[in-house]
C-alpha positions as CSV (number, residue, x, y, z in Angstrom):
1,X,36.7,-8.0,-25.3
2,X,34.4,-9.0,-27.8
3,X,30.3,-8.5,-26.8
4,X,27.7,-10.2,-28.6
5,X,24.6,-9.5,-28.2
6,X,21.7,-12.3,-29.0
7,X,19.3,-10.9,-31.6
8,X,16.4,-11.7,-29.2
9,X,17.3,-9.1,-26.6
10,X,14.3,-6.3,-26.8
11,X,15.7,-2.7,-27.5
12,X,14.5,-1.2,-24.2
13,X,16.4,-4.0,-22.8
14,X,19.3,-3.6,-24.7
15,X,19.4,0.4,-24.1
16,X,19.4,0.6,-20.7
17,X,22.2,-2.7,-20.0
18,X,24.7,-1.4,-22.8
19,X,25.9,1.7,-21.1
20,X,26.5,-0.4,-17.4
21,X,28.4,-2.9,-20.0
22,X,30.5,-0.2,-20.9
23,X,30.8,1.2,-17.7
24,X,31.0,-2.2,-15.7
25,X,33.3,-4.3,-17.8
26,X,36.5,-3.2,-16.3
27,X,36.0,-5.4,-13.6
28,X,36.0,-7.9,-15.5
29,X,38.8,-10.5,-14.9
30,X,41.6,-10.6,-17.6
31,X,40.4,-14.5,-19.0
32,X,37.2,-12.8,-20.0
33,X,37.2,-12.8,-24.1
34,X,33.9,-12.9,-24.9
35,X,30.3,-11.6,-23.4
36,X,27.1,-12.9,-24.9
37,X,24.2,-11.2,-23.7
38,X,21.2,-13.0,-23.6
39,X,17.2,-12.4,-23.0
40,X,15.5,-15.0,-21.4
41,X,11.2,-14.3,-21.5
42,X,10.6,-17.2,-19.5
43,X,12.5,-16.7,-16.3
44,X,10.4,-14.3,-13.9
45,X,12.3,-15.3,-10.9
46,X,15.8,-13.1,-11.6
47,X,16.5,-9.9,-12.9
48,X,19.4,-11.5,-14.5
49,X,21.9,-14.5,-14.6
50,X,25.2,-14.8,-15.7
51,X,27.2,-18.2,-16.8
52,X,30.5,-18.8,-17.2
53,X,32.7,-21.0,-19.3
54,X,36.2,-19.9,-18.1
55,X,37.8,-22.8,-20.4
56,X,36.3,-20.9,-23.8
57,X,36.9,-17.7,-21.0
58,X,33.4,-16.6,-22.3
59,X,30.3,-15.1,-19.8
60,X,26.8,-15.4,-20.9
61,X,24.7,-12.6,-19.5
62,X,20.9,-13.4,-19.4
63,X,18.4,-10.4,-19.1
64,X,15.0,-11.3,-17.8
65,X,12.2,-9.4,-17.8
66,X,11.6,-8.1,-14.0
67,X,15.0,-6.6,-15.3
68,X,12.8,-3.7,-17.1
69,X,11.7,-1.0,-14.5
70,X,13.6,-2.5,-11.9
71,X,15.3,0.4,-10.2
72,X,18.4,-1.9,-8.5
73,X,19.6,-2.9,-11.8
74,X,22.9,-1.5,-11.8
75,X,23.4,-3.7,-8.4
76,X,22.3,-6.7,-10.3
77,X,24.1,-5.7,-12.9
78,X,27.3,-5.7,-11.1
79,X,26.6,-8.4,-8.7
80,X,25.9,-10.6,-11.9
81,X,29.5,-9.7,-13.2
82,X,31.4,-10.7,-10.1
83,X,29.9,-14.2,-10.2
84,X,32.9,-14.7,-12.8
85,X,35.2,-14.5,-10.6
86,X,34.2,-17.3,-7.6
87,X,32.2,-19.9,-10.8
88,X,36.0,-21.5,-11.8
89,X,37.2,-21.6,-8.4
90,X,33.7,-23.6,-7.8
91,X,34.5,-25.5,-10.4
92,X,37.9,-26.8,-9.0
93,X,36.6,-27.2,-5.4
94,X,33.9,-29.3,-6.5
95,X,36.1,-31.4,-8.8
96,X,39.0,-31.9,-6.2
97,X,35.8,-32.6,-3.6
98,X,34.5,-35.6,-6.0
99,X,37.8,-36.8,-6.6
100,X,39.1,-36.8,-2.9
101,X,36.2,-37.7,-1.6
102,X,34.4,-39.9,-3.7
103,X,30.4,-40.6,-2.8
104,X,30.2,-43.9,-1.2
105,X,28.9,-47.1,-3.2
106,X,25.6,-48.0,-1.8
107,X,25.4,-50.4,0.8
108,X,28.8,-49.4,2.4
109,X,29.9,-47.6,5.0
């Protein structure tokens, strides 16, 4: 599994989410190839958000800063990594939804 981190992820940052990489990545599913982790300085709502694109089977990991002190990390951490796992079969639900059952066209019923 190749893990790239973004050069804009602070050290401190970077120091304390490698080791629950390492730790955490095994439960990972097997289409996983790639993890690019991320620092986003603007978001102040989330610890951390994750983003899957399961057809380049690649995760993108955003740290954001109430990440640094918090002490449930390793929960967000983890709940973050099992998001890959229900996104693609979101994906296909709400592509079979929209095809199946197509919005109606204004003005009919």
């Amino acid at each position: 599994m190749r893990i790239i981190w973004e050069p804009n992820v602070p050290p401190e940052v970077r120091t304390s989410a490698e080791p629950l990489l390492d730790k955490y990545q095994c439960l990972l599913p097997a289409w996983v190839a790639e993890i690019n982790v991320c620092w986003d300085d603007k978001n102040t709502e989330s610890f951390a958000t994750i983003g899957v694109q399961w057809e380049y089977r690649r995760l993108w990991l955003t740290i954001c800063p109430s990440w640094i002190g918090a002490p449930q990390r390793e929960r967000v951490f983890v709940h973050e990594l099992l998001h890959c796992y229900n996104e693609p079969v979101s994906k296909v639900a709400t592509e079979c939804i929209k095809a199946f059952f197509p919005e109606p066209t204004p003005g009919t019923k």
